[in-house]
N, C-alpha and C positions, 0 to 999 in steps of 0.2 A: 494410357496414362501410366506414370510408371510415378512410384513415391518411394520414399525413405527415411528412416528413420533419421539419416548424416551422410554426410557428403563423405565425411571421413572416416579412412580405414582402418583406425580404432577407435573408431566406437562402433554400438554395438549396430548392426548392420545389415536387417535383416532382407537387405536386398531387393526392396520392395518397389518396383516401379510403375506416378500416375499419369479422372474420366471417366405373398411371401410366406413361406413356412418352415419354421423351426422346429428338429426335435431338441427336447428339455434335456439339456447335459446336467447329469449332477457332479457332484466331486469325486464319486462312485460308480454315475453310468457308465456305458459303452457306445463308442458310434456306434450306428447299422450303416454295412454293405447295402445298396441297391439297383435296380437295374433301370436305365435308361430307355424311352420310349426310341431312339435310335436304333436299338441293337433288335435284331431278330432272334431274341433268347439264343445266338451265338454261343457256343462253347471257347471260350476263350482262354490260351495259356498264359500259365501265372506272370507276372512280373518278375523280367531276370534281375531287377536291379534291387539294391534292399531300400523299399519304401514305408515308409511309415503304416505302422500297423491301425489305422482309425478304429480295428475293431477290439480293442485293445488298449489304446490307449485311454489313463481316465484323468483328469482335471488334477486329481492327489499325484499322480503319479506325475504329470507335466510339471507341476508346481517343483519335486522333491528333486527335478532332474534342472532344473535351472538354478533352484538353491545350491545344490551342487556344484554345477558348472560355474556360479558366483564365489562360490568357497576356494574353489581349485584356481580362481583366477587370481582370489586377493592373497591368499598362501603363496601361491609363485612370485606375486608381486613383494608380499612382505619378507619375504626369503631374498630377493634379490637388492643388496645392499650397494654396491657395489659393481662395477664395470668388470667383469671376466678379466684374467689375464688375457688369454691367446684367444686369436683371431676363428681357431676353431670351436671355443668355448662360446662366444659371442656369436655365432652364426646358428650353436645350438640353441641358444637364449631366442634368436631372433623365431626358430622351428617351432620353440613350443607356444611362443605368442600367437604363430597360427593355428597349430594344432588348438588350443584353449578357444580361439576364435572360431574354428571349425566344429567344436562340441557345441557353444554358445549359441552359434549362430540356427545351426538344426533345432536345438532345442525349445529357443525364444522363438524361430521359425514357426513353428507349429504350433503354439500356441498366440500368436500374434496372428497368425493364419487363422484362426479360430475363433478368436476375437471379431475378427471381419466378416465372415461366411456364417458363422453361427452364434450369431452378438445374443444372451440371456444374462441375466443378472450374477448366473455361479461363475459362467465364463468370464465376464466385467469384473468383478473381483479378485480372482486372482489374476488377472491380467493385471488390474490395478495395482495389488499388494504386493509386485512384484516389482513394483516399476522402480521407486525409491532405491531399492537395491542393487539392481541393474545399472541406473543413472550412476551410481555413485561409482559403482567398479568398474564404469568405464572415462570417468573423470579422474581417479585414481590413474588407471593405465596409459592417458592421453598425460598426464602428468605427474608421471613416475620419471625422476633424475635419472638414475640409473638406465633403467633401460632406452631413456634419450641417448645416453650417452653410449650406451652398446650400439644404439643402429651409431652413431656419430663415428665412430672408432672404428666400425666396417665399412663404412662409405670410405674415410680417409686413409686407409689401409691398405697397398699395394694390391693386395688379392680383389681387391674390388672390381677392379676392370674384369678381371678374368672368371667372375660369374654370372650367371645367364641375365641375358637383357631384363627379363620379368623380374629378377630378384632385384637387380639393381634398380630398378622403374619403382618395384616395392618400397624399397629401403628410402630412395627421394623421397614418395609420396608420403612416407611413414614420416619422415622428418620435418616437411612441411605442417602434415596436422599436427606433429606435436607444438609446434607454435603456434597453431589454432585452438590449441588445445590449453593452452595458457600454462605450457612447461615451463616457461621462466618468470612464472607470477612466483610470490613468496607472502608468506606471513597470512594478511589479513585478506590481502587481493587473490592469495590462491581457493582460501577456505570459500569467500564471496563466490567467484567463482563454479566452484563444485556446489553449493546452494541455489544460484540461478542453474544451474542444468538440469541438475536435479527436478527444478520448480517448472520449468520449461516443459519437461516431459509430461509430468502432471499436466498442464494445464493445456498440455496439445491432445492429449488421450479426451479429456474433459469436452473439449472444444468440439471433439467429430463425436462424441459418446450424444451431446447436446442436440449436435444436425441430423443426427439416426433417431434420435429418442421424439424430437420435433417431426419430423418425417412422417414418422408413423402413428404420431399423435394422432395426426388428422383423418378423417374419414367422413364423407359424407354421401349417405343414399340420394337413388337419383330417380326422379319420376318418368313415367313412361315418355312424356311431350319433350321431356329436356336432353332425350338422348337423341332427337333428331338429327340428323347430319354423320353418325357414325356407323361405321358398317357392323356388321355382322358380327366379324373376326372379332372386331373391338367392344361392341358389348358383350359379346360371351367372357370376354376378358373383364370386363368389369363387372360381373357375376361372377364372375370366380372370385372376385377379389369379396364381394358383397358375401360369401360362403365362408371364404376364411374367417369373416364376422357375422358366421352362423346368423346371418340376413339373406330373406329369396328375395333380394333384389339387386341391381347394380350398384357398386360404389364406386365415385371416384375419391382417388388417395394420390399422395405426392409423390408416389412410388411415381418414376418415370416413366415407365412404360402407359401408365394410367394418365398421370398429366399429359406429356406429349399427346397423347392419342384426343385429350379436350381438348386443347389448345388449339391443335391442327383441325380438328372435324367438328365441332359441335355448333351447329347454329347459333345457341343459345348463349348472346352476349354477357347478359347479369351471371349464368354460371361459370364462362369463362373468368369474365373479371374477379368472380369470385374464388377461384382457383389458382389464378395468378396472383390476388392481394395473400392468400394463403402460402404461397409458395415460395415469394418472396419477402415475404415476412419472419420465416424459418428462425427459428434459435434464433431472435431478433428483441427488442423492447419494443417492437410494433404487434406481436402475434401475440394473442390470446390466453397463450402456453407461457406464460411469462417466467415459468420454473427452469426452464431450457434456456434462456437468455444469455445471449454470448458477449453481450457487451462489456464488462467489467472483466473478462479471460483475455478478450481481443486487448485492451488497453493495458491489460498485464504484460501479455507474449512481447508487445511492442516494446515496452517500458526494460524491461528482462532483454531483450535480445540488443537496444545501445546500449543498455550499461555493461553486457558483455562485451562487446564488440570495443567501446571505451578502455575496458579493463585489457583490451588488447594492442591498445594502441592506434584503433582504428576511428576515423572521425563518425562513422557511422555505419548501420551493421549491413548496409549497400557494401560497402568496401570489402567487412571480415565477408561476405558471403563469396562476391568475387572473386576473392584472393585463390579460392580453389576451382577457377572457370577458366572455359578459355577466351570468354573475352578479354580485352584488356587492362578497361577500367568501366565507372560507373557511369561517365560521361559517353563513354563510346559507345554503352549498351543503350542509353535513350537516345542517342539522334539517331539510333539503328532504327530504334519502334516511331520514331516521327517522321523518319524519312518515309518509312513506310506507308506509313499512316499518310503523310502527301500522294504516294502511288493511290490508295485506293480508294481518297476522298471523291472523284470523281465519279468512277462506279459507282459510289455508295449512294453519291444523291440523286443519279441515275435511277438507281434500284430502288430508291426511297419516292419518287416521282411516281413511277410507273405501279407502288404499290397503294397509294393513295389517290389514285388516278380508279382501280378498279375497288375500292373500298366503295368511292364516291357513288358509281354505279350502284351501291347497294341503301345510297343515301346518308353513309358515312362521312361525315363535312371534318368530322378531326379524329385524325388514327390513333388508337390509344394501345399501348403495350400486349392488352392479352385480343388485339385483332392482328397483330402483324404475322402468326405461323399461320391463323386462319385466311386471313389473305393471301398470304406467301403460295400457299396451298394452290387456292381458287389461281393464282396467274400463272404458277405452274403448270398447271391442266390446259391456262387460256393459251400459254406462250408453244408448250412440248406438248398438250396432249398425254403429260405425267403425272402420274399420283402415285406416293408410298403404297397407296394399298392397291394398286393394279399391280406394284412391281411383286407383291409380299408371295402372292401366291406362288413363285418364281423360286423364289428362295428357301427351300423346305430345309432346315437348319441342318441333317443331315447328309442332304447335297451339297451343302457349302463345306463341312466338313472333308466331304471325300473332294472336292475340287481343289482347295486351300494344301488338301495334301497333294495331289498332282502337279499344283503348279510347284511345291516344295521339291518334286522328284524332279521337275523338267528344271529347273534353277539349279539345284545343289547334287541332283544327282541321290538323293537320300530318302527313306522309305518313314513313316510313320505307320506304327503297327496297334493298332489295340490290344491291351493287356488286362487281365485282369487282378486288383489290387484292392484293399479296402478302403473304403472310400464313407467320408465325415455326411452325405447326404446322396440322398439316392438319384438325384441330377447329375454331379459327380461324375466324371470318368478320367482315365487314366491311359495313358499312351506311351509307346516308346519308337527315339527314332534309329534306325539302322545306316550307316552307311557300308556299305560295299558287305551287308551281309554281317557288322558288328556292330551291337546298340554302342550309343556314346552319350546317351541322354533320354534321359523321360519329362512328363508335363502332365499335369492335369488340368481338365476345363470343367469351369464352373460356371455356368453361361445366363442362366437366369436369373430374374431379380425374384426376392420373398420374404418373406416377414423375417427378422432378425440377420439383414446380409447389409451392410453399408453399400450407399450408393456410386454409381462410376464404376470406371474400368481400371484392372492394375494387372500388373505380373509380379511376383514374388517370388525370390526364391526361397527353396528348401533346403537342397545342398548345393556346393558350390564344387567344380573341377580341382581337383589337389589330391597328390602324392600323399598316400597313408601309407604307414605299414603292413597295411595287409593290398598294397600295389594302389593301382587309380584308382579315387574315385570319381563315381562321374556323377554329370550336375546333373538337377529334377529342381522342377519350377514347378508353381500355380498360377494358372491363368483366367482371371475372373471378370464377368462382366454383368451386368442386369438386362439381359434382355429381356423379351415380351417371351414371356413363358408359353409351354404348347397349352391349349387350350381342347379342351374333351381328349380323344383318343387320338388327334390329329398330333403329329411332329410340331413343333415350333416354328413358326411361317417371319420371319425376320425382312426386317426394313433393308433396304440398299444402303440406309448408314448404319446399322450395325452390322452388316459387311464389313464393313471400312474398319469401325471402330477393333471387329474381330482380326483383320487381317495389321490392324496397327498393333495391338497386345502380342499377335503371334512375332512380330517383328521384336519385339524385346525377347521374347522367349526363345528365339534363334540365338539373338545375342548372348543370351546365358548358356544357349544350348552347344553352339557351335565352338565355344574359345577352346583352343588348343594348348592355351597356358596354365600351367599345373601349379602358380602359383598365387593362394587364396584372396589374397590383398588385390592382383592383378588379373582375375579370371573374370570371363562377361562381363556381365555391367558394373564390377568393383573397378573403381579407380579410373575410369573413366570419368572425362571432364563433363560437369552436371549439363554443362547447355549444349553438349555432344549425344548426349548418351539418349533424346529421341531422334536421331539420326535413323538406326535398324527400323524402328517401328512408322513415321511417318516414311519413308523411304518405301518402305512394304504396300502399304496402302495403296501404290501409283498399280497395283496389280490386280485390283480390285474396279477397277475403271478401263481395262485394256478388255478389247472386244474376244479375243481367244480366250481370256480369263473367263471372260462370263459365259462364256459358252462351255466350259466347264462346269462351273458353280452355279448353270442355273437348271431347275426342272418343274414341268410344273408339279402340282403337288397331286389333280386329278388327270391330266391329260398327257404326263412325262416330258412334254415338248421343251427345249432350249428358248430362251425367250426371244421373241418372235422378231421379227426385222424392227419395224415397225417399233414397238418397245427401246430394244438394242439403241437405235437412231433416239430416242427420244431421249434416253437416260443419260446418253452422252452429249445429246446437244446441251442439255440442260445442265453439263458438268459445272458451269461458271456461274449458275443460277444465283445471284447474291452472294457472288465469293466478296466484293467491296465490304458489304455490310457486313457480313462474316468476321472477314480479315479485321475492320474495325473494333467490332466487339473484342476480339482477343487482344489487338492492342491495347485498348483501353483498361480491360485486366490487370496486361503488363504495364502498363506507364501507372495503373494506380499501386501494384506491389511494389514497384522500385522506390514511387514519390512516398510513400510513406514509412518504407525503412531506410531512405537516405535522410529523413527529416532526424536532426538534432534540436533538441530534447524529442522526447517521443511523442506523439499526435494522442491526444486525449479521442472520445468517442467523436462526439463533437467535431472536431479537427480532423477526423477519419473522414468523416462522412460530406463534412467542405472541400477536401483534396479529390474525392471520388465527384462531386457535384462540379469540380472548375473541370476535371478531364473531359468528365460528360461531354461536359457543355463546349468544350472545345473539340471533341472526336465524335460522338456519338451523333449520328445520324438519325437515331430511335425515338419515341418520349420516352419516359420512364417518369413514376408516379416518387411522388414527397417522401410516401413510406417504403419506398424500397431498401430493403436493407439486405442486398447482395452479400455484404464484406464478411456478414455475421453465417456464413454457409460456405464461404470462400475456404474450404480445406487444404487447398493443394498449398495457399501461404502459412494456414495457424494451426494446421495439424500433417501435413505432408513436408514433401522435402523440397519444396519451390518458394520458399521467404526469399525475396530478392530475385527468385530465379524464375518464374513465369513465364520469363520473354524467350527462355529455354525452347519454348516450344517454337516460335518463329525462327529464331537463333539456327535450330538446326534446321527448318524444314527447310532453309537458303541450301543447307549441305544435302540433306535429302531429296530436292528437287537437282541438283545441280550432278548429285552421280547417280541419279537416274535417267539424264541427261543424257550420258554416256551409254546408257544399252536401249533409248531410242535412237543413238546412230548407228551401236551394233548389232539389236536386235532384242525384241526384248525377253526372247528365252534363248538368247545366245549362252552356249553353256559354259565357253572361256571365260567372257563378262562375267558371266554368275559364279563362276569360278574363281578370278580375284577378287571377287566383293567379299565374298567367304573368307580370302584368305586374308585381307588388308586391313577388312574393316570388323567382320563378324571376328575372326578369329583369335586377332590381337591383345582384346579384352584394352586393361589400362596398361597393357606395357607400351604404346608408342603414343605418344600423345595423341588429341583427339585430329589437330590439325597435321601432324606429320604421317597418321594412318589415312586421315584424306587424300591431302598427296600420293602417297604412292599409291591410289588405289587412280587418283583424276590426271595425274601428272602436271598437276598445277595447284594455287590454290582455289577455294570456294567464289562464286561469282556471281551475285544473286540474278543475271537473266532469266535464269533456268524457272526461280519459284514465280516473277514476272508473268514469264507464258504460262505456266502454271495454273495461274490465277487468270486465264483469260485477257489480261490486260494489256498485254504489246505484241498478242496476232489475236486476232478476234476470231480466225478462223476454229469453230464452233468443237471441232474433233482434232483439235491438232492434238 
C-alpha cells in the first residue's frame, strides 16, 4: 500500500505510499537503538548516508525544526511580490521552492513517520498542533499569484525547451496543481477554500487516530476449549499478546496478525463471530467504543471534499480527483471496475458454491461472514493439501530477507547491504543499496505489528533524490508492515501472503530508490500519475510466486530444507484459489469510493451506507451482517491518498500484469528485461508520464489479457 498525504507536488508530500509495543517518547525523551533477532550480533559498519539520528532526535526538537521550515516557507512566500524580471531569476525562484520543499518534506517526514510507528498521546499532539500550520502554508503556496506566474513565464519562455525533461515535466505538473489548488479563486472563495484544507487534514489525522485508538481498545482473554483449532505458533502468539496486558493468558485483539489467525483457525463459531462483529464495527456507531465513532468525520471529509471540488469548477470531487490521473474520466474508470467485475462474477460463484458445499459437511445450512476464511481454510487443505501454517515454517523472516535481496541482484544487478544506523525501535533495521560498488539509496524495515503502530502496509519517504549544494542527495525511504511478530527466541515465521505483501512494499521502495532524476517534484514516486504509481509494487509481487524465487526465499526454520516438491506444487496450484471472490471484494471497495464521491450533494451517513448496501448486493458474492460498518475503518479514502482513487489498485495491476508479461517471454531473471524495467519505468520517476513510461518500456500500450491469465481465468492451466 502506498498513501499520501496529496497527489500534488505543492503540497506538503511526505511521500508516503498504501495495506504491539511502544517506548514512551516524551518531548524530552530519546529513541533507543536496538538489535534485531536477525542479526548474529554482526558487527556492522556505520551508515555512509546521512540518516536521521533516532537517538537523538526528541519531539521539542522535531516540533522547532518544522516551525521553522513553516516560517522560511511563508517569508519566501510573503517576500515574493511579484514575477522576477529575467528568466534566470525565475528558475532561481522556482530552486528554492524545492529546496524549502526538500527541508519540509525530511522534517514532517520524520515526524509523520513517527506518528505511525510509534503512535502515544506526546507524539499525537504535536503531530496534531502542527497540522493547522502546515495545512495553511501549503494552501498559501499552491495559491500564491506570483509564483503561479514565475513557473507560467518559464514554461512560455524560449529557454524552456532547452531545459531538462524532469524540470520541464516539473514545471507542467507544478502548473496543473496550481489550478487544483484553487490559484484563481479570489476574495471569499479563496479564504473558504484554505479553511476546507485546512479542516480536511484535521479530520483525516482524526479519522485514522479513531481506527488505531478503536483497534486496540479491544482485547479479550481466551479460555483454554476456545483455542481449539490453532496451532501452536499461534497461540504463543496470542500469549504474547495476553503479556503485553500483563495477563497469563491468551488474548485475542484486532491487531491483524491476532484476528486473521481466529478467523482462519479457531473452531469456535460464537468467538469467531464475536471477533468479526468486533472488527467490523471498528470506529463505527455500531461498537461499544462509541468515543472513536467515525460517522460524523466521514460525513464531514465528504461534505468538505464537493464543496472543494465545486469551488473548482468541478461537478463533483470524482472529477477534481481525476484530473491528476491517468485515466480519462470518471465514466471510464467505472465501466473499467464493471467490466471487471462481469470477468470474475463467474469464478466467484464458482468459489462461493464449492465453499458452502463443504461448510454443509460440517452441518452449516447458511454461510455466515466470520465462517468463510474458516472454511476457505478447510477446502484449501481439501482441494491443495495447503495450509498457511504448513507453509509458515518455510519462511523464517530472515530467509525471505536474504532471498528478496538475491532476487534484487539477479534483476538489477544491485547489492543490498546492512548498515548500521539508529533506529526509533529495536525491530527496526536499516539497509543500503550498492550498484556496481556505489550506494545510491538506503531503506528501513519495520515489519512487525505492536501496540501503538497503525495498521497495514506502506512505504514512505524520508528523503527524496535531488541536486544539493553540497552535490547529490540520495533518497532513504521506510518500509513498514504488521506482520506476526517472532514469537519466543525463534525469528518471525511469516504467511506466503505476507511474502507478497513484503515483496509489493519493496516494489515502491525500488521506485523511490532506483530514480535517476535529480529533480525533487519529479524523482520516484513524486509526480507520478496516482493510478500508476502501484505499478513497481504489484508488478514485484509476480516474484514471489515464481518457483526459482522460492527456492530462494524459502528454508525451513528446524530442518534448513527449500520447500519440498510436494508443498512448491501445492502453493502454486492453489495460486487462483478464490482470486473471483477476491477480485470482487476489491471492486466493490472501488465502485463504492468512486459512487460516493461522484455523488452531488454529499451522501449523508445514512446515504453512505445505502450506496455501499446496492453495490453489495449487486457485486458481492459474500453475506455480510446489518451492522457492518466497513466505510468507518476505510482509511485509504478518509485518511490516505486514494478518495476517488481505489480503483488505482486494479488500474495498474492491468499495467503490472501486462509488463510482467513481457519477462515471462524473455525470461524471468533475464537481466536486459530487468534492465529496461529499471530504466523505463523504475527510473523515470514523474518525468514521462505514467503511460508514455509504459510504452517505451512494452512497445505498445497496456492490454488487460495479461491480468485475465493472471487471475486464472482465460487458461485454467493451474502453473501457468
Amino acid at each position: 500500500m502506498r498513501l499520501k498525504r496529496s497527489g500534488s507536488s505543492l503540497k506538503s508530500n511526505n511521500n508516503t505510499v498504501v495495506c504491539l509495543i511502544s517506548l514512551p517518547i516524551s518531548p524530552t525523551s530519546r529513541f533507543t537503538t536496538g538489535n534485531d533477532f536477525g542479526r548474529n550480533d554482526m558487527t556492522l559498519e556505520k551508515a555512509t548516508l546521512p540518516v536521521p539520528q533516532f537517538d537523538q532526535i526528541t519531539l521539542a526538537d522535531l516540533k522547532q525544526k518544522i516551525e521553522n521550515c513553516i516560517q522560511q516557507g511563508l517569508q519566501f512566500l510573503n517576500e515574493l511580490n511579484q514575477t522576477p524580471d529575467t528568466v534566470q531569476e525565475q528558475l532561481a525562484v522556482l530552486k528554492q521552492v524545492d529546496t524549502l520543499e526538500n527541508n519540509m518534506s525530511e522534517s514532517w517526514g520524520v515526524l509523520s513517520h513517527l506518528n505511525a510507528v510509534m503512535n502515544n498521546s506526546e507524539t499525537r499532539d504535536v503531530y496534531q498542533a502542527l497540522l493547522p500550520g502546515l495545512s495553511d502554508y501549503y494552501t498559501q503556496l499552491g495559491q500564491h499569484t506570483a509564483l503561479y506566474q514565475t513557473y507560467q513565464h518559464v514554461q512560455d519562455a524560449p529557454v524552456f525547451n532547452e531545459l531538462p525533461e524532469a524540470q520541464q515535466s516539473a514545471i507542467k505538473l507544478a502548473l496543473r496543481d496550481f489550478k487544483l489548488s484553487g490559484v484563481a479563486l479570489e476574495g471569499e472563495a479563496k479564504k473558504r477554500y484554505a479553511e476546507i484544507s485546512a479542516r480536511l487534514s484535521q479530520l483525516s489525522s482524526d479519522f485514522s487516530n479513531h481506527v488505531l485508538d478503536a483497534t486496540q481498545a479491544y482485547f479479550r482473554p481466551l479460555k483454554e476449549e476456545e483455542l481449539a483449532g490453532l496451532s501452536e505458533s499461534n497461540i504463543e502468539l496470542l500469549k504474547q499478546y495476553g503479556q503485553q496486558r500483563e495477563l497469563d493468558q491468551p488474548v485475542a485483539t484486532l491487531d491483524f496478525p491476532s484476528y486473521l489467525a481466529i478467523m482462519t483457525h479457531a473452531e469456535n463459531r460464537g468467538l469467531r463471530e464475536e471477533l468479526y462483529k468486533a472488527y467490523t464495527t471498528r470506529a463505527s456507531d455500531q461498537s461499544e467504543q462509541t468515543e472513536f465513532d467515525n460517522t460524523a468525520i466521514m460525513e464531514e471529509i465528504l461534505k468538505l471534499r464537493q464543496e472543494m471540488a465545486a469551488l473548482l469548477g468541478f461537478n463533483n470531487y470524482a472529477e477534481y480527483s481525476l484530473a491528476s490521473k491517468m485515466a480519462p474520466n470518471v465514466e471510464a474508470v467505472d465501466e473499467f471496475l464493471r467490466d471487471l467485475a462481469e470477468h470474475a462474477r463467474a469464478p466467484a460463484e464458482q468459489e462461493v458454491a464449492e465453499l458452502k458445499a463443504i461448510a454443509a459437511e460440517d452441518g452449516i445450512t447458511e454461510l455466515k461472514p466470520w465462517d468463510s476464511s474458516y472454511y476457505s481454510e478447510k477446502l484449501k487443505m481439501q482441494q491443495f493439501n495447503l495450509s498457511q501454517e504448513s507453509l509458515k515454517p518455510y519462511f523464517p523472516a530472515p530467509k525471505i530477507l536474504q532471498g528478496l535481496f538475491s532476487i534484487l541482484k539477479r534483476l538489477y544487478d544491485i547489492q543490498v547491504v546492512e548498515r548500521e544506523a539508529p533506529v526509533w525501535h529495536p525491530d527496526a533495521r536499516y539497509f543500503e543499496l550498492e550498484d556496481q560498488g556505489e550506494v545510491i539509496g538506503g531503506f528501513y524495515f519495520d515489519l512487525y505489528a505492536r501496540q501503538g503502530k497503525r495498521g497495514g502496509a506502506w512505504m514512505s519517504g524520508f528523503r527524496s533524490r535531488m541536486q544539493i549544494a553540497e552535490g547529490l542527495q540520495k533518497p532513504i525511504c521506510y518500509m513498514v508492515a504488521n506482520f506476526t511478530p517472532p514469537v519466543g527466541n525463534r525469528p518471525a515465521l511469516l504467511t506466503h501472503d505476507e511474502v507478497i505483501t513484503l515483496f509489493h512494499e519493496f516494489g515502491h521502495g525500488l521506485h523511490h530508490m532506483l530514480t535517476e532524476v535529480d529533480n525533487i517534484a519529479v524523482a520516484g514516486t513524486h509526480g507520478v500519475d496516482w493510478d500508476a504509481v502501484e505499478l513497481p509494487s504489484q508488478f514485484m509481487e509476480f516474484w514471489a510466486w515464481d518457483q526459482d524465487s522460492l527456492n530462494l526465499l524459502s528454508e525451513h526454520i528446524e530442518t534448513k530444507e527449500v520447500l519440498p516438491a510436494d508443498l512448491l506444487k501445492a502453493l502454486l496450484d492453489a495460486r487462483f484459489f478464490q482470486s473471483g471472490m477476491q477480485t470482487l471484494r476489491q471492486l466493490e471497495f472501488a465502485l463504492f469510493d468512486l459512487t460516493i464521491h461522484r455523488a452531488n450533494p454529499a451522501l449523508n451517513a445514512e446515504q453512505i451506507q445505502a450506496t455501499l448496501n446496492e453495490i453489495r448486493e449487486k457485486y458481492a458474492v459474500l453475506p455480510t451482517t446489518a451492522y457492518n460498518r466497513f466505510q468507518h475503518s476505510f482509511s485509504h479514502i478518509f485518511a490516505g491518498g486514494y478518495a476517488a482513487g481505489y480503483y488505482s489498485y486494479k488500474w495498474a495491476e492491468v499495467l503490472a500484469s501486462d509488463a510482467f508479461d513481457r519477462f515471462e517471454e524473455e525470461g524471468i531473471f533475464n537481466t536486459e528485461t530487468g534492465k529496461q524495467f529499471r530504466q523505463k519505468i523504475l527510473a523515470v520517476g514523474g518525468k514521462d508520464t505514467a503511460l508514455d513510461a509504459f510504452i517505451n518500456f512494452r512497445g505498445r500500450e497496456p492490454k488487460i489479457d495479461a491480468l485475465l491469465r493472471h487471475q486464472g481465468w482465460t487458461n485454467r492451466s493451474k502453473n501457468a
